[in-house]
N, C-alpha and C positions, 0 to 999 in steps of 0.2 A: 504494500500500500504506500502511496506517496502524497504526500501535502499539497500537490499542486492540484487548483483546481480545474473543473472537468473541461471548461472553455475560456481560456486566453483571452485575452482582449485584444493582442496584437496577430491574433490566429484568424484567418478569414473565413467566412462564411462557405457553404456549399453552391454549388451553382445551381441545383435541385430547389433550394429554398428558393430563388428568386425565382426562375421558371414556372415552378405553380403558383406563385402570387403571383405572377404576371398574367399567365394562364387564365388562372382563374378571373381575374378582373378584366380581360378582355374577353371570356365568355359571357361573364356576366354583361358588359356593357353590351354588345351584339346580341343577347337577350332581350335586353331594356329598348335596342333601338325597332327590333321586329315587335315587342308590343306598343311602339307609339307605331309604328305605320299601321299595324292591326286596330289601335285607337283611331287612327285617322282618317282611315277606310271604312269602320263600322259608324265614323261621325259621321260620315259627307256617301252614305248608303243610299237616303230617299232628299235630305234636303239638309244640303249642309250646315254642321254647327258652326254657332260664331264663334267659338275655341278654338279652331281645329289648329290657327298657325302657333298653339303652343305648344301643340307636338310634336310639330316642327324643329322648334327651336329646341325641345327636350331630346327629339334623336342627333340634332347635332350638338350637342351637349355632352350625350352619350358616346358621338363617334371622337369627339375630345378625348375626353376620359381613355376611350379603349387606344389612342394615338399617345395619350401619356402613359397608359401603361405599357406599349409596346418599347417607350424610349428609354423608361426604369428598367426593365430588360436588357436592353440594350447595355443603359450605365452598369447595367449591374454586371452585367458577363464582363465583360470589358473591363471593368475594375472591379478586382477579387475585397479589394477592401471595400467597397460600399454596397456590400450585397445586403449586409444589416440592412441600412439603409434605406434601399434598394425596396428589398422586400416589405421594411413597415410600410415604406409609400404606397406598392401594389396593395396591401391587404387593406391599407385606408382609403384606395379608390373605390374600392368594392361600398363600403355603405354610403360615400360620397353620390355612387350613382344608382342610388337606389332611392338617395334624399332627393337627388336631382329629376329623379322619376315622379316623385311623389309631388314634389312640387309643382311640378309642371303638367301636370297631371290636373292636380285641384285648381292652376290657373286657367286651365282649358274647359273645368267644368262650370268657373264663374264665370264667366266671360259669355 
């Protein structure tokens, strides 16, 4: 047994850890973008709502988001030390674009 502990701080991340955060958060955003055009096709069915350009503006929101998580990817392979990083940023897009969904969402339903 040895006194060192189990992860270093000057030890870098796995590149496994960044890829499924990234993964995951560009799945999920290309999720979110096929239910605002599924919102936006079932608004404007018989007689368009007057919301409908805020599901617009929510799937390019979401194609943001899935363009930032593809670029944390990027940072993060590419530099072994900021896979930390890297990774919380990925796994924070995820409820980031889920708020983004929601909000945009309830602006299309007032309107």
């Amino acid at each position: 047994m040895t006194d060192e502990p189990i992860s270093r701080p000057d030890q870098a991340w796995r590149p496994w850890t960044v890829w499924l955060a990234c993964g995951v958060a560009v799945v999920w955003s290309g999720l979110l973008v096929v239910a605002d055009g599924f919102g936006a096709v079932m608004g404007s069915w018989d007689t368009p709502a007057p919301g409908l350009g805020w599901l617009g503006v929510g799937a390019a929101g979401q194609g943001v988001l899935a363009t930032g998580a593809v670029g944390v990817l990027v940072a993060g392979v590419t530099r072994p030390h900021w896979r930390r990083r890297a990774a919380i940023a990925a796994w924070t897009m995820i409820p980031v674009a889920f708020a983004w969904f929601v909000l945009t969402g309830r602006l299309a339903s007032r309107t």
